[in-house]
Each structure stands twice: as structure tokens, then as C-alpha cells.
Backbone as ProteinMPNN parsed JSONL, in Angstrom:
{"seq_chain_A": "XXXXXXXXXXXXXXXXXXXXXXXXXXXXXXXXXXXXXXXXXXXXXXXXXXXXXXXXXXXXXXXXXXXXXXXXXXXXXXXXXXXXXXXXXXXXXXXXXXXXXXXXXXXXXXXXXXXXXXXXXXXXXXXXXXXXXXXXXXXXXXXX", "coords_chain_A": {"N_chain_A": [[37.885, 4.712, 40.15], [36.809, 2.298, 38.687], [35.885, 3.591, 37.027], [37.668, 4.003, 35.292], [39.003, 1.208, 34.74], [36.717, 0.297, 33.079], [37.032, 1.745, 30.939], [39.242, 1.347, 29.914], [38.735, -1.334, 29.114], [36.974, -1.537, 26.813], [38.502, 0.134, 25.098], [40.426, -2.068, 24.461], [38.247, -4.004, 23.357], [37.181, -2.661, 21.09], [39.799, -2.447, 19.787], [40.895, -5.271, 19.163], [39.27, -6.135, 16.807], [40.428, -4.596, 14.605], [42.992, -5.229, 14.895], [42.795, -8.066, 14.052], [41.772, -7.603, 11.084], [43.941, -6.296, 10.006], [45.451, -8.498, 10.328], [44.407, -10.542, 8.767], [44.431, -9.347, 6.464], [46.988, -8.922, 6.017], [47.566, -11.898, 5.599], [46.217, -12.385, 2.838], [47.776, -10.656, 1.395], [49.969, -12.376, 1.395], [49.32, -15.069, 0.568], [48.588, -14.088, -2.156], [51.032, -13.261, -3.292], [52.576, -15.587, -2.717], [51.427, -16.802, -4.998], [52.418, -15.251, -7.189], [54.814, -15.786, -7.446], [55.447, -18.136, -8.618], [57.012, -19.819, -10.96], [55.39, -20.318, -13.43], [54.645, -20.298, -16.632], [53.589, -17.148, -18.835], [50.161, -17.038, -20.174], [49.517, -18.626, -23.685], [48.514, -18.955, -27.047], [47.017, -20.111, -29.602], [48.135, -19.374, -32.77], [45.876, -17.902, -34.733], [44.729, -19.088, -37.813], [44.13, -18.036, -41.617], [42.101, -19.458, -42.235], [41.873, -21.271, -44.2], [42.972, -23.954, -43.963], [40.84, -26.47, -42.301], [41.481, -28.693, -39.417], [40.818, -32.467, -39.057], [39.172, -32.599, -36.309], [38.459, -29.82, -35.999], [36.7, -30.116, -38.169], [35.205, -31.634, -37.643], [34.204, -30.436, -35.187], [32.924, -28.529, -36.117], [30.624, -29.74, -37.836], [29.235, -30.33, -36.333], [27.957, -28.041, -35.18], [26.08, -27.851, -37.762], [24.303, -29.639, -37.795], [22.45, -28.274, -36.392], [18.908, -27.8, -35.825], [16.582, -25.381, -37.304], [14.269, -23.314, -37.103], [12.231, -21.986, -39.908], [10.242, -19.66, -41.216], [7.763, -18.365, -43.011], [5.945, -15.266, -43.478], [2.989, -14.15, -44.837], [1.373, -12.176, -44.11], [-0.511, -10.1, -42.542], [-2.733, -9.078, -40.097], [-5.621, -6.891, -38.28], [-8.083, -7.386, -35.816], [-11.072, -7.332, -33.774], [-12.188, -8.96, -31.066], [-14.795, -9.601, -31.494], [-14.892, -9.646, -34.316], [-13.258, -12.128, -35.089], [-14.505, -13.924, -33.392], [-16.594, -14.39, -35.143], [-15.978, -15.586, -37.231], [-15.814, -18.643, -39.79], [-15.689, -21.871, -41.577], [-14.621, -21.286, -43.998], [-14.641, -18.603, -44.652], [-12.944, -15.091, -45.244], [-10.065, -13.938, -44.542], [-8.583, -10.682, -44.869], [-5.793, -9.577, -45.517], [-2.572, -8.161, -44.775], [-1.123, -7.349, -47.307], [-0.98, -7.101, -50.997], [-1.504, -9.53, -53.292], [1.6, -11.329, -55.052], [2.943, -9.527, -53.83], [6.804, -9.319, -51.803], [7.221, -11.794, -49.452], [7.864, -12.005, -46.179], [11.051, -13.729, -44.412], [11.528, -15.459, -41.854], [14.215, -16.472, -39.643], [14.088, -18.874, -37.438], [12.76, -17.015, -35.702], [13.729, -13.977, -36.548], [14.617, -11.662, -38.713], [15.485, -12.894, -41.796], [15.019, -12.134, -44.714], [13.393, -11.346, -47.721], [11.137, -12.868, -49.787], [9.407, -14.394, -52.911], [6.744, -16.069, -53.16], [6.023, -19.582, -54.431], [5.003, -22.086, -56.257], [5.891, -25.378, -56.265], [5.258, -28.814, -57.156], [2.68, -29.1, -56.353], [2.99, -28.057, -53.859], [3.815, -25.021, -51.367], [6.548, -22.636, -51.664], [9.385, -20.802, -51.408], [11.366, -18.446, -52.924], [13.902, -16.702, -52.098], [14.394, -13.739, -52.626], [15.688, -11.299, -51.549], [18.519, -11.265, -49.276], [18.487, -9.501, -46.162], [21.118, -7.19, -44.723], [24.193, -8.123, -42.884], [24.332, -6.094, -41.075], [21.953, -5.052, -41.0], [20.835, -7.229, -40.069], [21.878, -7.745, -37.253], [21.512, -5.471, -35.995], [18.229, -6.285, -35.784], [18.461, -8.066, -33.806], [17.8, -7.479, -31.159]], "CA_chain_A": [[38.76, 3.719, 39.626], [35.947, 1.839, 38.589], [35.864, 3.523, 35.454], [38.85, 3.425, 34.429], [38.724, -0.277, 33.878], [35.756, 0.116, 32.132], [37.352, 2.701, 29.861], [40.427, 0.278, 29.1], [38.088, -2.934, 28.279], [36.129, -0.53, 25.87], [39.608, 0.178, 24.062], [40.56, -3.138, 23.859], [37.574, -4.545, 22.79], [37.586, -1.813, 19.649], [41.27, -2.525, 18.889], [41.142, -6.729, 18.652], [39.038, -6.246, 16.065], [41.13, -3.712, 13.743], [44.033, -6.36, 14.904], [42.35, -9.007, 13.332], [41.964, -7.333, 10.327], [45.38, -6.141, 9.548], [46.251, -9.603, 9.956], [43.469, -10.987, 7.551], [44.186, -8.496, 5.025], [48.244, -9.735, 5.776], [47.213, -13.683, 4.66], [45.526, -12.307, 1.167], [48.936, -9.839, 0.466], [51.245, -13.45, 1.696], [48.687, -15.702, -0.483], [48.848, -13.423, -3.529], [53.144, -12.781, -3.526], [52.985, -16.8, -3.165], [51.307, -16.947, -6.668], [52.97, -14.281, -7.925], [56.45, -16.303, -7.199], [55.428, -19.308, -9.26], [57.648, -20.101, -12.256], [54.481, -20.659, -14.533], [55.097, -19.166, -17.919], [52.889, -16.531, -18.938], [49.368, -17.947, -21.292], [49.918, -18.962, -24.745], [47.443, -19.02, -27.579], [47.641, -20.528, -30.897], [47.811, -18.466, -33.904], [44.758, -18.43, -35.827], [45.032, -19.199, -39.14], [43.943, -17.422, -42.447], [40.847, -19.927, -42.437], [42.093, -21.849, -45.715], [42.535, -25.18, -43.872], [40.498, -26.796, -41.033], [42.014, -29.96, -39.33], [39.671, -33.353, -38.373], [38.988, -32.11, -34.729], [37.88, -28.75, -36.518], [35.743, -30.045, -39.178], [33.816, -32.045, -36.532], [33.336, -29.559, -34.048], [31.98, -27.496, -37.47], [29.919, -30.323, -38.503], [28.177, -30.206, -35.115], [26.994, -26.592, -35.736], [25.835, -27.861, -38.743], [23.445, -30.584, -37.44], [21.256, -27.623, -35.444], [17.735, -27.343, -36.108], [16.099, -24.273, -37.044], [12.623, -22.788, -37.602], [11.856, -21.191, -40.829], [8.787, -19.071, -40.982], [7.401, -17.281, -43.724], [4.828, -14.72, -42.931], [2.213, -14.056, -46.013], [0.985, -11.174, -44.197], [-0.965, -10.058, -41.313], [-3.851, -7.783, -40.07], [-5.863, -6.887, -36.922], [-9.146, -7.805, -35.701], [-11.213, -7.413, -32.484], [-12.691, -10.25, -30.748], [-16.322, -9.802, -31.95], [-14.828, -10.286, -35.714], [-12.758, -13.164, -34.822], [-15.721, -15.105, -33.278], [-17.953, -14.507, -35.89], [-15.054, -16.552, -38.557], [-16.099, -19.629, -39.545], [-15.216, -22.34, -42.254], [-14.901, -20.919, -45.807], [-14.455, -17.139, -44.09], [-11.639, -14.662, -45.871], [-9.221, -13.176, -43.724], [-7.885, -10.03, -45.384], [-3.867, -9.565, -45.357], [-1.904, -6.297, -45.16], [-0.622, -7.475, -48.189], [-1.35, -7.541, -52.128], [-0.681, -10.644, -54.344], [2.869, -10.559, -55.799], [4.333, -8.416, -53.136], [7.401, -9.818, -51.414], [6.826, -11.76, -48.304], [9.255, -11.768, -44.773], [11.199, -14.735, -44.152], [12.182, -15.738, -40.557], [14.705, -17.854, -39.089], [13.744, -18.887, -35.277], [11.611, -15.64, -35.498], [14.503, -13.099, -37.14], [14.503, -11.481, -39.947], [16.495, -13.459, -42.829], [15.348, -11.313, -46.124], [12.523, -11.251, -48.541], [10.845, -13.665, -51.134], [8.305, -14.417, -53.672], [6.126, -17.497, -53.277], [6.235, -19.859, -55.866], [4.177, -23.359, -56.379], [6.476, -27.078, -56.633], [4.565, -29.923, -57.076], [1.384, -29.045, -55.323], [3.537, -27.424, -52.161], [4.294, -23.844, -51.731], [7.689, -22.652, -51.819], [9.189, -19.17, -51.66], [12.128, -18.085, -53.575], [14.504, -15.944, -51.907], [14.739, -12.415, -53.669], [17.051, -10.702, -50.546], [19.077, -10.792, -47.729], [19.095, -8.765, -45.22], [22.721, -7.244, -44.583], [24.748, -8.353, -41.917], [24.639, -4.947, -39.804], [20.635, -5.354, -40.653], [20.652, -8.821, -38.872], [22.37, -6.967, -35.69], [20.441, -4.765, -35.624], [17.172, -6.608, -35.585], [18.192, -8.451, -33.107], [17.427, -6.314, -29.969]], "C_chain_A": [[38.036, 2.714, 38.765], [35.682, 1.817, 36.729], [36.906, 3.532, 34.378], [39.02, 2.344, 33.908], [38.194, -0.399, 32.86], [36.182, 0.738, 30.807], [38.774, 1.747, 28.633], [40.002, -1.214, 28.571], [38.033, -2.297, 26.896], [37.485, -0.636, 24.733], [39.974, -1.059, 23.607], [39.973, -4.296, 23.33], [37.176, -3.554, 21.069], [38.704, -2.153, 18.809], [41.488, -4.004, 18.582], [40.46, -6.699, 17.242], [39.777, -5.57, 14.499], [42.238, -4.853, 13.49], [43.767, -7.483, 14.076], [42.281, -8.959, 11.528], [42.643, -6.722, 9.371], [45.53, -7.535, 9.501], [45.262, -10.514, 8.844], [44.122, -10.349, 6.276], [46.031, -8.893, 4.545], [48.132, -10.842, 5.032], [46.861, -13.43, 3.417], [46.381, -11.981, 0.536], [49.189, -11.328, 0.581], [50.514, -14.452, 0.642], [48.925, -15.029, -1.893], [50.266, -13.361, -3.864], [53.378, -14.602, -3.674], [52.644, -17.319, -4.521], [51.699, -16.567, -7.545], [54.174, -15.24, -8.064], [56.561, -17.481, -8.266], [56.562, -19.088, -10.225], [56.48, -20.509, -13.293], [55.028, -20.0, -15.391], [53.151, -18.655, -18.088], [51.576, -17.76, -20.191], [49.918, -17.823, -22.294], [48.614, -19.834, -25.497], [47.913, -19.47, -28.966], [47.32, -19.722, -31.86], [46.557, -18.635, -34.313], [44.888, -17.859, -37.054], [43.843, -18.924, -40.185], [42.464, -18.601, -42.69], [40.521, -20.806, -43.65], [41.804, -23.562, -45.803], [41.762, -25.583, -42.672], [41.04, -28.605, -40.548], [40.343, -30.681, -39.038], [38.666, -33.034, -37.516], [37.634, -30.819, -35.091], [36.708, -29.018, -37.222], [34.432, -30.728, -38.742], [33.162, -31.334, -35.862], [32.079, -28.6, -35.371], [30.922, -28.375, -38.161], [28.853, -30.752, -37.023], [27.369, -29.708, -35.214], [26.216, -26.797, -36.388], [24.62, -28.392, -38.716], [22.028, -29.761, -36.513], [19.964, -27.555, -36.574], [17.299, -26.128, -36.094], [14.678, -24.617, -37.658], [12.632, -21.889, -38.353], [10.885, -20.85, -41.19], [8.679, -18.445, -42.272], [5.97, -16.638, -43.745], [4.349, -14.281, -44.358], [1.537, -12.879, -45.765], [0.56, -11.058, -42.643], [-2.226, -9.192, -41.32], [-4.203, -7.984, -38.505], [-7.556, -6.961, -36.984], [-9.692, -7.532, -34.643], [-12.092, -8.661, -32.242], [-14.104, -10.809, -31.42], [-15.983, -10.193, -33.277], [-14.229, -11.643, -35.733], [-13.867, -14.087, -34.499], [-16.687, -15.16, -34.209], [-17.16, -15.474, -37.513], [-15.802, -18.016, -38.598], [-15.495, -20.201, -41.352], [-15.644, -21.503, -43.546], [-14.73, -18.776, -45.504], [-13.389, -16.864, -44.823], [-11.583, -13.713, -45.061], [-8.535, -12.159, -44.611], [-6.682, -9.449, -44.95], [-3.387, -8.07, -45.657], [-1.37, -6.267, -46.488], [-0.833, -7.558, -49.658], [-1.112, -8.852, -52.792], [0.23, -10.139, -54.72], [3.681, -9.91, -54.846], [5.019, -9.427, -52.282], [7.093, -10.296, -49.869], [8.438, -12.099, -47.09], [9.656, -13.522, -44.675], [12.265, -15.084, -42.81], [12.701, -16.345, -40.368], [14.947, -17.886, -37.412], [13.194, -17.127, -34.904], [12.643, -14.292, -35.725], [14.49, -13.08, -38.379], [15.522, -12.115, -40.772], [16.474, -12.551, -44.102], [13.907, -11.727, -46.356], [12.309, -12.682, -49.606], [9.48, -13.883, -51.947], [7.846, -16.009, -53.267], [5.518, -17.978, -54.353], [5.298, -21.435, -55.171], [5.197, -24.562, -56.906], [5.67, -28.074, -56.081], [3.416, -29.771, -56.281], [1.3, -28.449, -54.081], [4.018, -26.005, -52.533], [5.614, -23.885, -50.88], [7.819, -20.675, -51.708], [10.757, -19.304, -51.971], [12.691, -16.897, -52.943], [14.907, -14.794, -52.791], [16.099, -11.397, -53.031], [17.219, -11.005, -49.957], [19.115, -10.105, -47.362], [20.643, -8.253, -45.124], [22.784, -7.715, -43.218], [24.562, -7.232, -40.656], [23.133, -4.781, -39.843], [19.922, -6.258, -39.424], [20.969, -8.839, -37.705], [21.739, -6.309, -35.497], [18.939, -5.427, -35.394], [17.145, -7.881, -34.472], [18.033, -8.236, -31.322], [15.885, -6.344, -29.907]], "O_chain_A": [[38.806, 2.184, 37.964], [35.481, 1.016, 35.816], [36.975, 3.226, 33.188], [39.199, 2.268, 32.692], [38.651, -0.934, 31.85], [35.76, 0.324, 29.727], [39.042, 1.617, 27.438], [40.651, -1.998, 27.879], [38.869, -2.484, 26.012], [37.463, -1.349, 23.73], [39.893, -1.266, 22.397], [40.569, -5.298, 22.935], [36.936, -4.186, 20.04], [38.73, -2.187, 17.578], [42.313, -4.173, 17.684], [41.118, -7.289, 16.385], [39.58, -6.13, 13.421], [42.467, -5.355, 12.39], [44.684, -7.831, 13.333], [42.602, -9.894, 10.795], [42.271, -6.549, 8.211], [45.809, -7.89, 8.356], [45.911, -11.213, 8.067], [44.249, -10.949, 5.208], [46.434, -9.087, 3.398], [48.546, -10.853, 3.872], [47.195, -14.333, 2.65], [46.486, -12.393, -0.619], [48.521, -11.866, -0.302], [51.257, -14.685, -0.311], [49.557, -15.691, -2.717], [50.488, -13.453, -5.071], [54.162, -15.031, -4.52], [53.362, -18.11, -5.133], [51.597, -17.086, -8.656], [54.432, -15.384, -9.259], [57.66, -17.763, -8.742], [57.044, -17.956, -10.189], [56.952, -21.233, -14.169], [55.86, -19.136, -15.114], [52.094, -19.205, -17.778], [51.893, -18.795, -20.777], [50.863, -17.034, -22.307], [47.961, -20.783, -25.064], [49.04, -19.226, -29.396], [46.168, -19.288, -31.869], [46.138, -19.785, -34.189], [45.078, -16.689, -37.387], [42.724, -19.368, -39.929], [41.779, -18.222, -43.64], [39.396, -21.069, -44.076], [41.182, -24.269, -46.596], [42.097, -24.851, -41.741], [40.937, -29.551, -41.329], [39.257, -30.124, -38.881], [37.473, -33.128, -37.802], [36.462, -30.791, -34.716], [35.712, -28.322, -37.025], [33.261, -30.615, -39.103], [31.937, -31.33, -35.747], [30.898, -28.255, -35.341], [30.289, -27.836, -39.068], [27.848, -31.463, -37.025], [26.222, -30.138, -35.333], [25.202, -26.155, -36.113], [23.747, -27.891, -39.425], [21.003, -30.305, -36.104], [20.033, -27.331, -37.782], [17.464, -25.514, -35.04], [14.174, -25.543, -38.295], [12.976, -20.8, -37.893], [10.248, -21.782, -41.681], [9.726, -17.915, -42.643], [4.965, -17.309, -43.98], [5.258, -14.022, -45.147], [1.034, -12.304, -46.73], [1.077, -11.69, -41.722], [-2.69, -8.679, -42.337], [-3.631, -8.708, -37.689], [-8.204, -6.659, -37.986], [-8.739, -7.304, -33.898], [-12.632, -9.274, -33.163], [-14.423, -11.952, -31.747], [-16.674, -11.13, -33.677], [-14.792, -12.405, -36.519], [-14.155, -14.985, -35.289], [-17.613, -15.963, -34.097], [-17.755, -15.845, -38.524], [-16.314, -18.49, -37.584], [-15.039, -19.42, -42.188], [-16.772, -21.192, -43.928], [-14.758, -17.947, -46.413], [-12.697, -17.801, -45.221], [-12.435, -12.875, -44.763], [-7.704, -12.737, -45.311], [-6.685, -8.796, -43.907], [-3.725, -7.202, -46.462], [-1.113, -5.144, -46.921], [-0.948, -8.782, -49.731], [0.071, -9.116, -52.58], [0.296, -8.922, -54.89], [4.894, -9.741, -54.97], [4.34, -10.375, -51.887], [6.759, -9.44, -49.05], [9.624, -12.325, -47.33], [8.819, -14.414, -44.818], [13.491, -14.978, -42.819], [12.226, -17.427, -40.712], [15.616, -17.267, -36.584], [13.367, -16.401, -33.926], [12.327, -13.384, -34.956], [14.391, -14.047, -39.135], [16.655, -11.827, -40.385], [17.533, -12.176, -44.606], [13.245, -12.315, -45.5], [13.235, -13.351, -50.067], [8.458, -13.433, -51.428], [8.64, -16.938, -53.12], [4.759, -17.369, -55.108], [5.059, -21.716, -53.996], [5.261, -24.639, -58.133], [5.403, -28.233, -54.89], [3.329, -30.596, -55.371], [0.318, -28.26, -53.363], [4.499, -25.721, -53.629], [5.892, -24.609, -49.925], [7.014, -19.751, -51.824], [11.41, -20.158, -51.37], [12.025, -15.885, -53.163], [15.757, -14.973, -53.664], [17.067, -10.929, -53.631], [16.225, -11.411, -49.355], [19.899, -9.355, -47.943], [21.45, -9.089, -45.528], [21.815, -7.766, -42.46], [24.65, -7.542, -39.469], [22.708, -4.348, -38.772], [19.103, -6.153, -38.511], [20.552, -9.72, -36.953], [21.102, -6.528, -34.467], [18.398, -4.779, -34.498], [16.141, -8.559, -34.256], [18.252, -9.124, -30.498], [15.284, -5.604, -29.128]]}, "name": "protein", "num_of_chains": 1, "seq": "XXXXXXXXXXXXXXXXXXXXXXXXXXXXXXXXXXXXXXXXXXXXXXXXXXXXXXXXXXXXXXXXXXXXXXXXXXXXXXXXXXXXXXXXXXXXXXXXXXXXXXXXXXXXXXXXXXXXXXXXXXXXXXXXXXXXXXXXXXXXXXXX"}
């Protein structure tokens, strides 16, 4: 007789828990059908428009953008070295460049490719003259 008891705890310590979780999983359906019931109206989005005019609001938030800082790089060339040539550099040393005079150099913005240009001399400062852009599906692409 003994075990019989034991055999009918056993069951009903297996089955409170199942119980419990029918009725849990009840409160989430009865929570969800109460949101469902609302009278909200569905979302609502504003057209967007052909891009011709921008209001106040607009031309601020766009004059935000506008105010970012970037980093514009232009690389003149490059090469490779091992340590023993590197330490042996010293003032008045020439570093030789993958590059010829004249040929177009890379121009980065925040370390992406932007396009090509020639470097040119204003007032005592160098300058480089944009020759290309990059395309658009270039500029996606290089950024990976």
C-alpha cells in the first residue's frame, strides 16, 4: 500500500507543473486578444515627397548633417620596407614610392575610397585636383 501513495505523489508532482503551464501560456493568449481588441487605428506614414521642397524642421535637421567633420587623406603613394632599412633612415633620406610623378593619386574620405586626383601647387600649399569619382556601386562596394 505503501507504494501506491508513493506512485500517486509522483503523478501529481509531474502534472502541477504541466498545469501551471497551460495556464501561463492561457495569460499570454488573454494578454494578446486584449491588444488585439483595442480600437487603435492601424500606423500611418506621411507621404514622401518628390524631394523639390524641404520645410524649416527639414532644412535644419539637413543642416546638421552638414556640420560633420570628416578626414580627407590623400595618399602620394606607398612602399615596403623591413626594419633594418627603416632604422637606418635618417634626415635628408629618400623614401621611394610605388608611384611615378604625374600619376594620379587616391583620395580618402575617413579612410574610403572617394576617386582620383592630380596634385597641384596654390600659394606655397599642395592641393590636389579631383580628376574622378568613384561610382556609387564602387563606394559600396569598397566598403566591406
Amino acid at each position: 500500500m505503501a507504494e501506491e501513495n508513493t506512485t500517486a505523489t509522483t503523478e501529481e508532482t509531474t502534472a502541477a507543473p504541466a498545469a501551471e503551464q497551460d495556464s501561463n501560456a492561457d495569460d499570454w493568449a488573454a494578454a494578446l486578444d486584449d491588444q488585439n481588441k483595442g480600437d487603435e487605428a492601424p500606423a500611418s506614414f506621411d507621404e514622401l515627397g518628390n524631394g523639390a521642397a524641404v520645410g524649416d524642421e527639414e532644412a535644419n535637421n539637413l543642416d546638421f548633417l552638414l556640420d560633420i567633420p570628416l578626414k580627407v587623406t590623400v595618399e602620394l603613394g606607398n612602399t615596403s620596407m623591413i626594419i633594418n632599412d627603416m632604422l637606418q633612415l635618417s634626415q635628408g633620406s629618400v623614401v621611394e614610392l610605388n608611384k611615378g610623378a604625374g600619376e594620379p593619386v587616391e583620395i580618402f574620405v575617413n579612410n574610403k575610397l572617394l576617386g582620383k586626383g592630380e596634385v597641384i601647387v596654390v600659394n606655397d600649399r599642395f592641393g590636389v585636383r579631383i580628376t574622378e569619382i568613384i561610382s556609387q556601386a564602387e563606394r559600396i562596394k569598397n566598403m566591406s
